[in-house]
C-alpha positions in Angstrom: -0.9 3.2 -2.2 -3.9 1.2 -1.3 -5.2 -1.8 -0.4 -5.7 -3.2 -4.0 -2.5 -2.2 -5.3 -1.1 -3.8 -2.0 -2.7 -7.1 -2.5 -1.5 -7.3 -5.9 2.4 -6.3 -4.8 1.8 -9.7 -2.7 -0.1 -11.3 -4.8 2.8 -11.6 -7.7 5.5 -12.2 -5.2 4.0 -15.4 -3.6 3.1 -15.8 -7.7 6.5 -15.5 -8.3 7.8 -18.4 -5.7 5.2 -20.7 -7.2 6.1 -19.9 -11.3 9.6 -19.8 -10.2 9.7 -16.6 -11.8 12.9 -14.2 -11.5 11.5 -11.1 -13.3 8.2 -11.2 -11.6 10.1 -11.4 -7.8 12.6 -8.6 -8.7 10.1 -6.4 -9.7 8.0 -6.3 -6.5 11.2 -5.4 -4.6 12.6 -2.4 -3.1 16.2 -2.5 -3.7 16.7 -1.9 0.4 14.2 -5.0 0.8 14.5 -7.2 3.9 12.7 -10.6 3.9 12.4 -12.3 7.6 11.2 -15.8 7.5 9.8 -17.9 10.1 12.8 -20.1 10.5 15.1 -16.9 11.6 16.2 -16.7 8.2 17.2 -12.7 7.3 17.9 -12.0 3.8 18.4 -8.1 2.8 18.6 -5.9 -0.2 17.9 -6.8 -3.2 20.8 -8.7 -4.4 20.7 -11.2 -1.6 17.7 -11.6 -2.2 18.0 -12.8 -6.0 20.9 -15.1 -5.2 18.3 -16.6 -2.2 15.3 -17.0 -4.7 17.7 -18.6 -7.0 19.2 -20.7 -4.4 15.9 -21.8 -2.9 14.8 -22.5 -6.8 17.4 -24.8 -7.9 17.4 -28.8 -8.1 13.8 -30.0 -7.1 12.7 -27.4 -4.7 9.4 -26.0 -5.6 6.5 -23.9 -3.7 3.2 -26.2 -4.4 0.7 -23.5 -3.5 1.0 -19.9 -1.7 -2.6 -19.3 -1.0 -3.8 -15.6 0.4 -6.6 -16.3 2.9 -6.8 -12.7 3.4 -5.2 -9.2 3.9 -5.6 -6.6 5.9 -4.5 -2.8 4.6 -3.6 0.1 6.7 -3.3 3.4 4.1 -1.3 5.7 6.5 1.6 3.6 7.2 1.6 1.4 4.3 1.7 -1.8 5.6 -0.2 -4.9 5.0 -1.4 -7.9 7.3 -1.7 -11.4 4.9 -3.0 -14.6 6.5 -1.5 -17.8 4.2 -1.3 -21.5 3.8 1.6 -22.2 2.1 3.5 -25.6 1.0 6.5 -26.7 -0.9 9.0 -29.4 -1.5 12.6 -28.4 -0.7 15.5 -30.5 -0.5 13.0 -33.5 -0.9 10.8 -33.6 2.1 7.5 -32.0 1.8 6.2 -29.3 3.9 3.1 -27.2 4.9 1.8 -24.4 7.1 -0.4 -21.8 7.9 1.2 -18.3 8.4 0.9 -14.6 8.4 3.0 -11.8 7.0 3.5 -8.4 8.0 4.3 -6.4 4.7 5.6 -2.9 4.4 6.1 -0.4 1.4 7.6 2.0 0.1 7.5 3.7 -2.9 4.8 1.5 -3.9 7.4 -1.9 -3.8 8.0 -4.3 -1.1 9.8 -3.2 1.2 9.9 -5.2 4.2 7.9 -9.0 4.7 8.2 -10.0 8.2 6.2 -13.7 8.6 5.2 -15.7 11.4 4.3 -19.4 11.6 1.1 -21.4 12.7 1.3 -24.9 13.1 -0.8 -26.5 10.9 -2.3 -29.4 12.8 -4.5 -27.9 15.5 -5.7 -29.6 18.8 -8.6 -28.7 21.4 -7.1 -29.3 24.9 -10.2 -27.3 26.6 -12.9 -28.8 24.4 -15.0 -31.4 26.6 -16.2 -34.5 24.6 -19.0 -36.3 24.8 
């Protein structure tokens, strides 16, 4: 594996929260994956996974945007570093953040997506004004 073929393994699966598109999410998964999300939410194996991407998808819920800033690739252990801004509407209330993912593989699927949350609005505490 490399870094192209990584991006594009992350590429479809943020894709696939934005299209809402069941094939497309199942097919970058390792049947042992394990998502972690920032909230402390663990979801493993494949089949949880499905019944939380169709959870998550139902009523009005919907990912606006999933934006790769960029991605970092290291070839001897497989693993990928993705910087994001991400946003979405779920259970009506609208929100956004910045984030990074750490992304394994194996056997050229997603194996393992650990992410981490940035707080969108930044402030300057040490910054003198004029």
């Amino acid at each position: 594996m490399n870094r192209d073929q990584a991006t594009q393994i992350i590429r479809q699966y943020f894709e696939s929260w934005v299209k809402k598109d069941m094939e497309m999410f199942r097919s970058v998964l390792h049947d042992k994956a394990i998502v972690r999300e920032c909230n402390g939410t663990v979801i493993e194996g494949r089949d949880e996974l499905t019944n939380w991407f169709t959870q998550w998808n139902g009523n009005d819920n919907k990912v606006e945007y999933w934006t790769i800033k960029s991605v970092g690739f290291d070839e001897i252990v497989n693993t990928a570093f993705v910087e994001w801004i991400f946003k979405c509407v779920y259970d009506a209330q609208e929100y956004e953040w910045e984030g990074s993912s750490i992304v394994y593989f194996r056997n050229s699927l997603l194996y393992e997506l650990n992410e981490y949350e940035m707080k969108r609005e930044k402030f300057y505490p040490y910054r003198k004004t004029i």
